[in-house]
C-alpha positions, -999 to +999 in steps of 0.1 A: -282-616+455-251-607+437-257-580+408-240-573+382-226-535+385-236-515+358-214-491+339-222-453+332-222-447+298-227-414+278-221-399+242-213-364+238-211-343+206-188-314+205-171-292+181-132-289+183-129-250+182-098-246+188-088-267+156-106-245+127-105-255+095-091-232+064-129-232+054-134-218+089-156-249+105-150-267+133-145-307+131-171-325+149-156-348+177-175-379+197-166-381+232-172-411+250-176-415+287-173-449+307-173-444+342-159-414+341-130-426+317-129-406+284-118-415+250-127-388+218-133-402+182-131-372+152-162-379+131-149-368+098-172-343+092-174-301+099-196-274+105-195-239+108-192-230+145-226-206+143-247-231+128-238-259+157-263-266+185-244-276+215-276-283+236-292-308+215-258-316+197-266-311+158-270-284+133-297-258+134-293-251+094-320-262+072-303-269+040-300-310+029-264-311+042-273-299+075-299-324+078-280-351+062-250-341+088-278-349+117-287-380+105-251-392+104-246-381+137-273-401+145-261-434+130-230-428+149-244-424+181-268-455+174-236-472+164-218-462+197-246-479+219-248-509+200-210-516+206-216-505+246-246-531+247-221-560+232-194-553+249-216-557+281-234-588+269-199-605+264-193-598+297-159-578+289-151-550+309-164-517+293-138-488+290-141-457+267-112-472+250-122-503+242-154-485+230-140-461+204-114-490+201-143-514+188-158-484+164-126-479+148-125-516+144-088-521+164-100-545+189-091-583+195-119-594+178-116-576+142-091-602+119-080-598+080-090-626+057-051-638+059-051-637+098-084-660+089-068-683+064-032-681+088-059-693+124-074-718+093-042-734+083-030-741+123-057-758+133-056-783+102-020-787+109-029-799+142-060-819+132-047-840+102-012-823+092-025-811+058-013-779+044-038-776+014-047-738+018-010-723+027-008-712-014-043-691-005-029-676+026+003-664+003-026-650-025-045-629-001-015-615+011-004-608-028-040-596-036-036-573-010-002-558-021-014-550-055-050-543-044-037-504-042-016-504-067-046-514-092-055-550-111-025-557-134-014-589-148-012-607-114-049-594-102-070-609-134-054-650-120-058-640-090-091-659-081-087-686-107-063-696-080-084-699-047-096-734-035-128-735-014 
């Protein structure tokens, strides 16, 4: 019976010391392990080094922020293992990069709404040569450009132009 080899997967907490803070906490990183393969994601979020827990890997304060800083940490983790579990159910080959690479949302499968419209617009060009959402494909991409720059002019039209 041919099986299916299972990867070694593990989550670790730890705080990046050596990389203090002006405030004088320590960021929080995530390392991910995959068969002995490491990757690190930075959390966005900081404690102060004698209020950190290595052991159980959260803060020992009491206050709402510590507690809210746990359950975070928690999501994450729960986060972590749900992209492990569907990276093995699709059958792709699990690395700690592709992990942290999936989290950060940087993999193959993550597309814009142009890349959308642009995969849209081939496949009706090679079904029935029509071209009918190529002016929506140029709008995202212009709604995007002034998206930052705030709603002017251009931004209130904007979806008085889409097609569905």
């Amino acid at each position: 019976m041919n099986r299916v080899k299972k990867s070694t997967f593990s989550l670790l907490f730890i705080l990046k010391k050596s990389k203090l803070l002006k405030n004088g906490e320590a960021p929080i990183c995530l390392r991910i392990t995959v068969q002995g393969q490491t990757a690190e994601v930075m959390v966005k979020r900081s404690i102060s080094v004698h209020l950190w827990n290595q052991a159980k890997e959260c803060s020992n304060g009491k206050q709402y922020k510590d507690k809210e800083l746990n359950h975070y940490l928690e999501t994450i983790k729960a986060k972590f293992y749900q992209i492990h579990r569907e990276l093995e159910i699709d059958r792709k080959f699990v690395k700690a990069n592709a992990v942290r690479d999936r989290y950060n949302g940087k993999d193959e499968s993550s597309k814009t709404l142009t890349d959308v419209y642009r995969e849209h617009n081939r496949k009706c060009r090679q079904n029935s040569g029509a071209f009918q959402y190529e002016d929506d494909t140029a709008l995202c991409q212009s709604f995007g450009q002034f998206h930052y720059e705030g709603y002017g002019e251009r931004g209130a039209g904007f979806l008085k132009h889409l097609s569905f």
